[in-house]
C-alpha positions as CSV (number, residue, x, y, z in Angstrom):
1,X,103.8,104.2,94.0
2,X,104.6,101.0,94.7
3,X,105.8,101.4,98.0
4,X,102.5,103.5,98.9
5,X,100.4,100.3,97.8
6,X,102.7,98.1,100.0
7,X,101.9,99.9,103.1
8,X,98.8,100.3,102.1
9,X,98.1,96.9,101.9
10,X,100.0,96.3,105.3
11,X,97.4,98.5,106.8
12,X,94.8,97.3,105.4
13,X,96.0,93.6,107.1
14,X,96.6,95.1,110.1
15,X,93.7,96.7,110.4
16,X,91.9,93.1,109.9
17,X,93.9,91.6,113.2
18,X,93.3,94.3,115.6
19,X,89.7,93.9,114.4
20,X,89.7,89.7,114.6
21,X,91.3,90.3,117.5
22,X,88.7,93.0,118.9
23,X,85.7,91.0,117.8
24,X,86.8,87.5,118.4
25,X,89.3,87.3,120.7
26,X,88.9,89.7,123.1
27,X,84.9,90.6,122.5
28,X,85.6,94.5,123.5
29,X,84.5,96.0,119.9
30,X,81.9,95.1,117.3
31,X,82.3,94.7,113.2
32,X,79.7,97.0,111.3
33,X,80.2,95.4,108.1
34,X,78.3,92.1,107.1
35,X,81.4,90.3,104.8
36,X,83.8,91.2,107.5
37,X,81.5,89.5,110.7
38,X,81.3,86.3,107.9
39,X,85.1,86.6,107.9
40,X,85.3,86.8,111.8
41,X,82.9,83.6,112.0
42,X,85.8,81.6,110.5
43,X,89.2,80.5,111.8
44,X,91.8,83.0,111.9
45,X,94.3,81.1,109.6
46,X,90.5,80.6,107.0
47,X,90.0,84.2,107.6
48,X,93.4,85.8,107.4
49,X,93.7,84.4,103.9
50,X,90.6,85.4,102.5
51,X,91.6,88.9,103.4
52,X,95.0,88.4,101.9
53,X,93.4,87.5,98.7
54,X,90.5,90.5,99.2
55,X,93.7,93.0,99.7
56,X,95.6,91.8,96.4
57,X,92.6,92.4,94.9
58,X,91.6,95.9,95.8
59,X,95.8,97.0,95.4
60,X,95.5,94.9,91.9
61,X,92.6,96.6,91.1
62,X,94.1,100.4,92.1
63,X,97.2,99.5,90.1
64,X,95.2,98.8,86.8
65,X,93.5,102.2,87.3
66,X,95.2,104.8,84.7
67,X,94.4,107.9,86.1
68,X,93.7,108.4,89.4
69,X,95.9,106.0,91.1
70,X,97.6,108.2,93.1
71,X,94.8,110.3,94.6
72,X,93.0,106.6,95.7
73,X,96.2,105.2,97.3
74,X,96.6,108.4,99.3
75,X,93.1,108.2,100.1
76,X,93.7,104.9,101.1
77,X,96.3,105.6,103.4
78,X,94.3,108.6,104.9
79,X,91.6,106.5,105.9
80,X,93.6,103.2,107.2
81,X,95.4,105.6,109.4
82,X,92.7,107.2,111.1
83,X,91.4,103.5,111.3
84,X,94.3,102.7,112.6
85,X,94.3,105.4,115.1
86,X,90.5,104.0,116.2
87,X,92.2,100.8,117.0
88,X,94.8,102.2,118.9
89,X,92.0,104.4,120.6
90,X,90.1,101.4,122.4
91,X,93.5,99.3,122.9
92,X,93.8,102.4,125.4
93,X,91.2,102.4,126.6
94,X,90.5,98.9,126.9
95,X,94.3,98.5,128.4
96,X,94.9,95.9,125.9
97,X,98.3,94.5,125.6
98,X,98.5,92.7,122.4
């Protein structure tokens, strides 16, 4: 289980910096969610740790629930991948070499 929350939480993070970097950097995507265009507002280095601290809390958080943590870390990882696979998606299509 733990490993599962690991990469979860790597996903999670890298799903951030292909977004920052989408939004921000490279202006070829826009950020539907309201906290996350506040996060993209700030520095990268302000930014990246806010999410660090956002992630511990949601696997924290999934690791106190009793019952159904596995089911909502695989859920997790479902959904991260596909966003994952979004990302990769418009770095093709965009012909972004990151």
């Amino acid at each position: 289980m733990k490993k599962k929350l690991r990469v979860l939480g790597y996903m999670m993070f890298l799903d951030f910096l292909l977004t920052y970097f989408g939004v921000v950097e490279l202006n070829v995507i826009e950020e539907g969610n309201p906290l996350m265009v506040w996060l993209f507002e700030l520095p990268l280095l302000a930014a990246a740790s806010i999410r660090i601290l956002m992630i511990l809390a949601v696997l924290f958080l999934i690791r106190r629930t009793k019952k159904y943590k596995e089911p909502i870390a695989k859920f997790g990882l479902v959904i991260y991948a596909v966003i994952l696979f979004i990302h990769m998606a418009w770095i093709w299509h965009y012909r972004v070499m990151i």
